[in-house]
VOBAGU-907878 format. One record per residue (C-alpha): residue in three letters; chain; z, x, y. Coordinates in Angstrom, 1 decimal, decimal comma. Example, Ala and Ser with C-alpha at 12.3 -4.5 7.8 and 13.67 -1.06 7.14 Angstrom:
2
+------+-------+--------+--------+--------+
| roro | numar |     zz |     xx |     yy |
+------+-------+--------+--------+--------+
|  ALA |     A |    7,8 |   12,3 |   -4,5 |
|  SER |     A |    7,1 |   13,7 |   -1,1 |
+------+-------+--------+--------+--------+
This chain:
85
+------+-------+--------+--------+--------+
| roro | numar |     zz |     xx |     yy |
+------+-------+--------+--------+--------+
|  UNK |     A |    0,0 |    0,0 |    0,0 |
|  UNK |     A |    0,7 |    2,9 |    2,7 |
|  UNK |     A |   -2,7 |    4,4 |    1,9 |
|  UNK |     A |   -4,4 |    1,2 |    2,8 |
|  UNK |     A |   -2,4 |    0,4 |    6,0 |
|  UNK |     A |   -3,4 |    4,3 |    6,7 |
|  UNK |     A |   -6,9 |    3,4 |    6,2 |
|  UNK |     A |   -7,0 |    0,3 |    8,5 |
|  UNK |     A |   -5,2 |    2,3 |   11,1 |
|  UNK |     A |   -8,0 |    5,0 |   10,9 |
|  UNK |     A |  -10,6 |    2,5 |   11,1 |
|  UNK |     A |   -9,2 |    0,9 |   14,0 |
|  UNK |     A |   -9,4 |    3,7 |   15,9 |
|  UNK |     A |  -13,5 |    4,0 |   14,6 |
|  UNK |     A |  -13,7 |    1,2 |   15,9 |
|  UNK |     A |  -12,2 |    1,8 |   19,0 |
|  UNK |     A |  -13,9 |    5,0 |   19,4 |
|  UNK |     A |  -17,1 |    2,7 |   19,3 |
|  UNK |     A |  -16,1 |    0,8 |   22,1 |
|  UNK |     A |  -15,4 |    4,0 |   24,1 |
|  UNK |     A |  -18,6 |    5,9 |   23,5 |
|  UNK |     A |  -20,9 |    2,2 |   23,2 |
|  UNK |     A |  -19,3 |    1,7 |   26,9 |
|  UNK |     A |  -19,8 |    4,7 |   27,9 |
|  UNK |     A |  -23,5 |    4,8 |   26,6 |
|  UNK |     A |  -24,4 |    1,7 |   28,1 |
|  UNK |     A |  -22,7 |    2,9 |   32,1 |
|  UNK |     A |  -24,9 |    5,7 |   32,1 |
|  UNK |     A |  -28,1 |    5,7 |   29,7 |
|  UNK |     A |  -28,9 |    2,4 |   28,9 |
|  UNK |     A |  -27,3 |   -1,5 |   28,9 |
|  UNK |     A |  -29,1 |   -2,4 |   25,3 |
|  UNK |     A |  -26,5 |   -0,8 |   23,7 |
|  UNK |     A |  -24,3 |   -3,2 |   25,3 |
|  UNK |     A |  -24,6 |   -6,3 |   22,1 |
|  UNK |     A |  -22,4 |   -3,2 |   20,0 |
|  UNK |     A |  -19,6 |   -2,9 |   22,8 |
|  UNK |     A |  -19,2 |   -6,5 |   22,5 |
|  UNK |     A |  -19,2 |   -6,4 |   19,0 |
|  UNK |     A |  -16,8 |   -3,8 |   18,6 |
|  UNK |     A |  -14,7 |   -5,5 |   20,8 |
|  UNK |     A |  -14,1 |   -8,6 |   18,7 |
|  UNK |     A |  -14,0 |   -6,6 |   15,4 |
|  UNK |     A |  -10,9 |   -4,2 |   16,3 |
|  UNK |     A |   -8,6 |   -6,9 |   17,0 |
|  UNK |     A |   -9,2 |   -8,4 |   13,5 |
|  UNK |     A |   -9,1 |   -5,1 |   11,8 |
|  UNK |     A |   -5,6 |   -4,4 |   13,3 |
|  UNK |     A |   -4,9 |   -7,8 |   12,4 |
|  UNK |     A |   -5,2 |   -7,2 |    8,8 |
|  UNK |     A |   -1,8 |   -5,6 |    8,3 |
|  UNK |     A |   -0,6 |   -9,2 |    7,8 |
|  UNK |     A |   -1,3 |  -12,0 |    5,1 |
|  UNK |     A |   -2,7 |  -14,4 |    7,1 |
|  UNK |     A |   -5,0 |  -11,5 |    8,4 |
|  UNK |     A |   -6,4 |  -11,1 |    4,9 |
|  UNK |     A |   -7,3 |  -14,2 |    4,4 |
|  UNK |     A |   -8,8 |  -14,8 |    7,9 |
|  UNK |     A |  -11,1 |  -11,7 |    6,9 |
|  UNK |     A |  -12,1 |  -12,8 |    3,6 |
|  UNK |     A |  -12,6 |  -16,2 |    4,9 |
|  UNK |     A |  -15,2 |  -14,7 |    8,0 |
|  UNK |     A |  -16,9 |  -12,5 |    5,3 |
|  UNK |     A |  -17,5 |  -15,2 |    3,4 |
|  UNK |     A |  -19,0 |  -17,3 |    6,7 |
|  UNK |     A |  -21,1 |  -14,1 |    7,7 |
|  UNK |     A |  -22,6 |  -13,6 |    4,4 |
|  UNK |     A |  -23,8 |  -17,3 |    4,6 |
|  UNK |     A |  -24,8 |  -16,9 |    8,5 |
|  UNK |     A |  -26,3 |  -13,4 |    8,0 |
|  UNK |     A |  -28,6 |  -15,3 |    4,9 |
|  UNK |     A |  -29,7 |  -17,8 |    6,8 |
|  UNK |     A |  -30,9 |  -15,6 |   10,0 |
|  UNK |     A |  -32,8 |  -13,1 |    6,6 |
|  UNK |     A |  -34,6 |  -16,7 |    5,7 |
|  UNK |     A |  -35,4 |  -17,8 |    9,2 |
|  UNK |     A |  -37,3 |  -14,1 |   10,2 |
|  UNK |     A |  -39,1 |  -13,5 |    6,8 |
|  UNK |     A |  -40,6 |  -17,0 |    7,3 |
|  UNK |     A |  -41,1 |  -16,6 |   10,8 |
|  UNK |     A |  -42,2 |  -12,8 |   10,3 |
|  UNK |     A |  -44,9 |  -14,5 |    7,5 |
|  UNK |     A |  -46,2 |  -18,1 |    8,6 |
|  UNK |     A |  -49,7 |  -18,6 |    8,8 |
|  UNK |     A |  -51,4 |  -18,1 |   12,6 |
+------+-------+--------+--------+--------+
């Protein structure tokens, strides 16, 4: 159990490394980075969340949403990427 509260504290810190270095990217190069600062925004809080059992479930529970939502968008651009003109 220690290990794996060790590992969700290292990647909390990835992840707010990301929103460091995305935030920085996007001040001085370029704002299309800018969808990943947001993103990484939203995902640290639920990684440091995880320590607790309603945090589990919460991230099991929006895995299993994502899979479905991330399916759905796969669907939607192959047959957009392959309709007839």
């Amino acid at each position: 159990m220690s290990q794996e509260k060790d590992f969700l504290i290292l990647t909390s810190l990835v992840a707010i490394g990301i929103i460091f270095i995305s935030g920085l990217a996007v001040i001085f190069h370029s704002p299309v980075v800018l969808p990943l600062v947001v993103i990484a925004i939203l995902i640290a809080p639920l990684i440091l969340y995880q320590y607790t059992e309603k945090g589990s479930e919460l991230a099991e529970n929006l895995e299993k949403i994502m899979f479905f939502i991330t399916f759905a968008v796969i669907c939607i651009s192959i047959i957009l990427l392959y309709r007839p003109l």
